[in-house]
C-alpha positions as CSV (number, residue, x, y, z in Angstrom):
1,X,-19.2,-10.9,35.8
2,X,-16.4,-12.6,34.2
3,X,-14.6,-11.0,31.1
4,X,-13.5,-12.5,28.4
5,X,-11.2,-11.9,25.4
6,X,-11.0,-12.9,21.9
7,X,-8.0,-12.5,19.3
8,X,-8.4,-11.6,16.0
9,X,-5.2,-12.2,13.2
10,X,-6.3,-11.0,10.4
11,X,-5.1,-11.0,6.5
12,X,-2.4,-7.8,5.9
13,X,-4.4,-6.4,3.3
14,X,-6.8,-3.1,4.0
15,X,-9.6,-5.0,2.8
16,X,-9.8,-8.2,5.0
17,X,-8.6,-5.3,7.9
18,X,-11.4,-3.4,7.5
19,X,-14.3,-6.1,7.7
20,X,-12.3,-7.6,10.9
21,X,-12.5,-4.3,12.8
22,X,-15.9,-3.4,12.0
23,X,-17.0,-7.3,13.3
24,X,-14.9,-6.9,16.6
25,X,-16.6,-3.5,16.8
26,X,-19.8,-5.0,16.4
27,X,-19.3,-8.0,19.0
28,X,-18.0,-5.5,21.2
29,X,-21.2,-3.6,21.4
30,X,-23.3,-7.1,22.1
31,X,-21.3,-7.2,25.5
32,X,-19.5,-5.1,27.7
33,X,-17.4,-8.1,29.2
34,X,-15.6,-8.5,26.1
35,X,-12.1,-7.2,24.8
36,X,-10.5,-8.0,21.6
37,X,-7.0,-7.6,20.4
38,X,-6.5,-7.7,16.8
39,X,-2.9,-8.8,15.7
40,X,-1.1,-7.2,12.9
41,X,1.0,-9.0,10.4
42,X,3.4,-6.7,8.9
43,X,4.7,-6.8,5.1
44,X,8.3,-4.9,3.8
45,X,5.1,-3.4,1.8
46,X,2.4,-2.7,4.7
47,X,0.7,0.0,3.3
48,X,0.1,3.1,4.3
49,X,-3.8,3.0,4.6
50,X,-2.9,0.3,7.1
51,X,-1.1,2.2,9.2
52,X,-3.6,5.2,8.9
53,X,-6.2,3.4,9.5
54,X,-5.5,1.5,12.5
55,X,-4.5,4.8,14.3
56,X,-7.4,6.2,13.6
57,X,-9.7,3.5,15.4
58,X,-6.8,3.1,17.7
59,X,-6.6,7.1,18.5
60,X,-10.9,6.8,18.5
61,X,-12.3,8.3,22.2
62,X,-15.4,6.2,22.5
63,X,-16.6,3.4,24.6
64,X,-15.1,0.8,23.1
65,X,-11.3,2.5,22.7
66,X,-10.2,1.0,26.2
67,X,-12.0,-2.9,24.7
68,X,-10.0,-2.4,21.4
69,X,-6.7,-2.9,20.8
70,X,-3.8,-3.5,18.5
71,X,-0.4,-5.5,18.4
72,X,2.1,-5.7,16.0
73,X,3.7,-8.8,14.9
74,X,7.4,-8.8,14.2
75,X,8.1,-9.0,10.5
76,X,9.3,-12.5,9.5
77,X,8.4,-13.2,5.8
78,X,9.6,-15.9,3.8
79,X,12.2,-14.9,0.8
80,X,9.5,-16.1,-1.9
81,X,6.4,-14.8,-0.8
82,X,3.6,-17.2,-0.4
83,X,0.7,-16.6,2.4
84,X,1.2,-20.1,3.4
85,X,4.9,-19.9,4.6
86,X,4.0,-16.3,5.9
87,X,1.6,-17.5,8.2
88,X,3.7,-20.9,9.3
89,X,6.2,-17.8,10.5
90,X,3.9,-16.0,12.1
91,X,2.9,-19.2,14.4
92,X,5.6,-18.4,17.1
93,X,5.6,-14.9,17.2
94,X,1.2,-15.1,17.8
95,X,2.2,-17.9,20.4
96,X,4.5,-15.2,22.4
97,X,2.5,-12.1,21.9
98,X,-1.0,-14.4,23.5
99,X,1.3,-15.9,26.1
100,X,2.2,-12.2,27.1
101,X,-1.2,-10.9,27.3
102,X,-2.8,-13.7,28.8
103,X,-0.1,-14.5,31.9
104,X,1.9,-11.0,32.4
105,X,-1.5,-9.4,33.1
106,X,-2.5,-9.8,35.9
107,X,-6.3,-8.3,35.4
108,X,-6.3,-10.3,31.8
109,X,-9.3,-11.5,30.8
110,X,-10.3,-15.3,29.9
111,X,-9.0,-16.3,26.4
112,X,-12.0,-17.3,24.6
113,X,-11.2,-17.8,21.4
114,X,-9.0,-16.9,18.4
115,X,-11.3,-15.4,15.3
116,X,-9.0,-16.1,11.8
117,X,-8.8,-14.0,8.1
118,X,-9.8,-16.6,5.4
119,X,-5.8,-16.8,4.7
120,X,-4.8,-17.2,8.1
121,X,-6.3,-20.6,9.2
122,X,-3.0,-22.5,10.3
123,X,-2.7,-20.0,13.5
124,X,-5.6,-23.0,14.7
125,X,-2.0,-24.4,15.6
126,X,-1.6,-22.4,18.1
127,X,-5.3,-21.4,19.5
128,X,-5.4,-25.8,19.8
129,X,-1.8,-25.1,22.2
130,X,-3.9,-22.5,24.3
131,X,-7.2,-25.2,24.4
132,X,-9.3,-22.2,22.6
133,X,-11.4,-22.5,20.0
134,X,-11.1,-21.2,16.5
135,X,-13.7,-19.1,14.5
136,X,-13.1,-18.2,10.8
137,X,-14.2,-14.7,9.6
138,X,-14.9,-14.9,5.4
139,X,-14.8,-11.2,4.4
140,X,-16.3,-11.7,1.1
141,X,-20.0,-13.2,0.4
142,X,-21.2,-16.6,1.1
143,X,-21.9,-17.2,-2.1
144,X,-18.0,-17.1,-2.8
145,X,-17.4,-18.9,0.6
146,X,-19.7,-21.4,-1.1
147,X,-18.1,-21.6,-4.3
148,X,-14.6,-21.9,-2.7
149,X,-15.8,-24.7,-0.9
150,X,-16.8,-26.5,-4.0
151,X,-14.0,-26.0,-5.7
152,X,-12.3,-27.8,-3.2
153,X,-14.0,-30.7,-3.0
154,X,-14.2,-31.2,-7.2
155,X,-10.1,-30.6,-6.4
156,X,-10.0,-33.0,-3.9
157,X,-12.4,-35.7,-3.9
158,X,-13.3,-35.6,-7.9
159,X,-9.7,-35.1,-8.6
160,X,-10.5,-32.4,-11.1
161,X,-8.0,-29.6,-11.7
162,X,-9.5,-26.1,-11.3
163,X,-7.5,-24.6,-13.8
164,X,-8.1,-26.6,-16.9
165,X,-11.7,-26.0,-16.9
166,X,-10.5,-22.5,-18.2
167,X,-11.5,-24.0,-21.9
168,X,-14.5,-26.1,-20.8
169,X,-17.3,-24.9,-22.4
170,X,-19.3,-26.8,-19.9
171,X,-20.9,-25.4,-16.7
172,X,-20.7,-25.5,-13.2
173,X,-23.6,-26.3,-10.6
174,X,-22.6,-24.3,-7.4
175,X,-25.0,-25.0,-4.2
176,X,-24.2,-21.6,-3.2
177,X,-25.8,-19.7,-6.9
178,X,-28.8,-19.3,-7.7
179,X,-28.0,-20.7,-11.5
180,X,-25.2,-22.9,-13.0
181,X,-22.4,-20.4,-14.5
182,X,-20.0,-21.2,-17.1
183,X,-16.3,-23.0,-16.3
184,X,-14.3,-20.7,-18.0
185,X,-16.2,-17.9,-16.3
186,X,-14.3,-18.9,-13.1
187,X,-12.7,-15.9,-11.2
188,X,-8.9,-15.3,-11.8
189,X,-7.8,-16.8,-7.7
190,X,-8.8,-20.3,-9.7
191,X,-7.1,-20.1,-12.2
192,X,-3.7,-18.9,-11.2
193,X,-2.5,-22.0,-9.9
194,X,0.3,-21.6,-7.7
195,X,-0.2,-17.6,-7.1
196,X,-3.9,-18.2,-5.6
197,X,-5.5,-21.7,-5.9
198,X,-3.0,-23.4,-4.1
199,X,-2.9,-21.3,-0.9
200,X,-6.7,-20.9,-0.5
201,X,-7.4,-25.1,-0.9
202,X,-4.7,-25.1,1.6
203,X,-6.4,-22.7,4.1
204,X,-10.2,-24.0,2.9
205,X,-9.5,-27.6,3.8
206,X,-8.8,-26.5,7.5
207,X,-12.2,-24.9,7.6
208,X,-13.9,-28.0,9.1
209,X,-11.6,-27.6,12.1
210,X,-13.3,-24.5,13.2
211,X,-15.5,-24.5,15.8
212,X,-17.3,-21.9,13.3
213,X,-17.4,-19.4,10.4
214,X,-18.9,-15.8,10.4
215,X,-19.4,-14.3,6.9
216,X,-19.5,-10.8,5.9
217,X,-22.8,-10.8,4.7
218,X,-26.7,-11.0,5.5
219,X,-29.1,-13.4,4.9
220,X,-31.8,-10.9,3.3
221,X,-28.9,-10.0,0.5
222,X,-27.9,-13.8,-0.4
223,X,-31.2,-16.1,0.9
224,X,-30.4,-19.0,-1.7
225,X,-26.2,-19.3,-0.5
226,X,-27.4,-19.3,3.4
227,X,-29.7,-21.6,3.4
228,X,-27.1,-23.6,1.1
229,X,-25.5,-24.1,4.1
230,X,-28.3,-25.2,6.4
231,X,-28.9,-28.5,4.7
232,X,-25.2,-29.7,3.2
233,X,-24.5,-30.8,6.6
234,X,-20.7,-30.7,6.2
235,X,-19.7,-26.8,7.0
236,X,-19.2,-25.7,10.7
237,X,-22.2,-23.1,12.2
């Protein structure tokens, strides 16, 4: 049987780690051909839970301990932080840590694939420079991945900024909700323009280059934002 191996980068924050281990935990159970290594960025401010919790799984004796594993990326973060520069600096050093695990091993499984945090969509760069294809993981709802994704397009394509509609007393029509919500209910990531907005419409546009996106959700707990995707016929599978 021939193994295969997938890489996971995702987002430093506990959170987004979290939801990316349990999904490589639960892909590794669907097949005993597959190995994962997740990739850790690393922050002056990694916290602590991080650290704790990746040597806990890491420390784990069970059947998927030897199928599991994690790599530290070198810290290189950008004098003003911004997610987008962090990740454009991360490109090389996820280039050399795949190259190294994929050619010094001799027993190294196929690369299949590279599976991307929400934030960290521009490491597509270098999956595309292995000839692997890219899956997103959204670690909050699809009904957010929903909204996020009309946000961009009224950005985009209507040419309407996010942020003024703060004082709009008019509502928004999401595919994604069950019911049109008021503008100035928007959450705070929309309306902080440069802190928030910007980075995510930067990462959300790249979305359509995926060969895929896996949510952190089921469809018996959001029916109506699923199936929103079934028939818009523009997001990947």
């Amino acid at each position: 049987m021939e193994k295969a191996q997938l890489v996971f980068v995702p987002a430093p924050a506990i959170g987004h780690l979290i939801s990316t281990v349990e999904l490589a935990k639960l892909l590794l159970n669907r097949d005993q051909r597959l190995s994962i290594t997740v990739l850790l960025i690393k922050l002056s401010n990694f916290d602590a839970k991080i650290n704790s919790y990746v040597q806990s799984v890491a420390g784990a004796s069970n059947s998927l301990s030897n199928r599991l594993r994690f790599i530290d990326l070198p810290k290189d973060e950008p004098e003003i932080f911004d997610f987008v520069s962090l990740i454009e600096r991360q490109k090389p050093h996820v280039k050399q840590v795949v190259s190294n695990i994929t050619k010094s091993e001799s027993d190294s499984p196929r690369l299949a694939g590279f599976v991307l945090d929400m934030f960290c969509m521009d490491v597509m760069d270098v999956a595309n420079e292995f000839g692997v294809p890219s899956y997103v993981f959204f670690t909050s709802s699809a009904a957010f991945l929903g909204f996020m994704l009309h946000v961009q397009v009224i950005h985009d394509e209507q040419k309407v900024d996010p942020t003024e509609l703060k004082e709009s007393d008019g509502v928004l029509a999401v595919p994604s909700f069950v019911s049109p919500f008021p503008a100035k209910a928007m959450p705070s990531c929309v309306l902080r323009h440069n802190i928030w907005l910007t980075p995510l419409l930067h990462n959300f546009r790249r979305f359509k280059e995926a060969k895929g996106i896996m949510v952190n959700t089921v469809f018996e707990l959001e029916p109506c934002a699923v199936e929103s995707f079934h028939f818009n016929g523009k997001s990947p599978p």
